[in-house]
N, C-alpha and C positions, 0 to 999 in steps of 0.2 A: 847559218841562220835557220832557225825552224818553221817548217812550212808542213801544213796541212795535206796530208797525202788519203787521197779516200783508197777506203780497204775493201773494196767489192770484190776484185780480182782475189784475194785472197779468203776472201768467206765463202766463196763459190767452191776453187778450190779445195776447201774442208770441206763443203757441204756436200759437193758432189763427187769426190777422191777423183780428181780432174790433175793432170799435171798442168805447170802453168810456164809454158814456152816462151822466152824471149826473143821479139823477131826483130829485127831493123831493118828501115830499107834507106837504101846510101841515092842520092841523085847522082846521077855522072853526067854526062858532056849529052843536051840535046836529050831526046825522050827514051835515053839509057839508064837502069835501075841495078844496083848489085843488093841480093837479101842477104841477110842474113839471118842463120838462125842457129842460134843459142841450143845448148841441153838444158833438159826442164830443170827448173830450180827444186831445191831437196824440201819436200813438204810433210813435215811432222807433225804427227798429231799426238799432244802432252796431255790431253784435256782438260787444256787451260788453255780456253779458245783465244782468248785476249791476247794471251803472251805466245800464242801460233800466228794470229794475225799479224802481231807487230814484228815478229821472224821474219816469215815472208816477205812483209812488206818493205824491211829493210834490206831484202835481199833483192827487191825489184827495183827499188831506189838505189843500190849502189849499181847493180845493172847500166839502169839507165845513167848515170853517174858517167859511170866508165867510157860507157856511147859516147856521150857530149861531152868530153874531154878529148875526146881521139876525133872527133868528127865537131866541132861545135859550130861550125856552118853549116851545120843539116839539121840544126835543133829549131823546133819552132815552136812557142809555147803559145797558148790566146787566151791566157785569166792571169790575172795578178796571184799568184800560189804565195807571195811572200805580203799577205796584208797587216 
């Protein structure tokens, strides 16, 4: 289903040749946290800002993807993203 994913993290990104890290943090048992963190996603600049935004961004979306598949009781979402 297609859902609206805002692109700031990735125009930032471009704007400021910023890597853009993916981290997770896992709850465990009681006020125990395991992080994670990812290598920076590969950010190319074609200049053709549009079709760089929508790169990235689908490479944060399957990212996150991937997270809430392997962990999907640690996913918490708080806006309806599918209106």
């Amino acid at each position: 289903k297609e859902a609206m994913t805002a692109p700031a993290a990735a125009q930032f990104a471009l704007k400021y040749d910023t890597p853009l890290v993916p981290i997770f943090v896992e709850r465990l048992q009681g006020p125990k946290f395991h992080i994670v963190i990812y290598p920076p996603l590969e950010i190319k600049k074609t200049g053709n800002q549009e079709q760089d935004v929508l790169r990235i961004m689908e490479q944060v979306n399957e990212t996150l993807e991937q997270w809430i598949r392997k962990h999907p009781g640690q996913w918490l979402w708080l806006h309806n993203r599918w209106k």
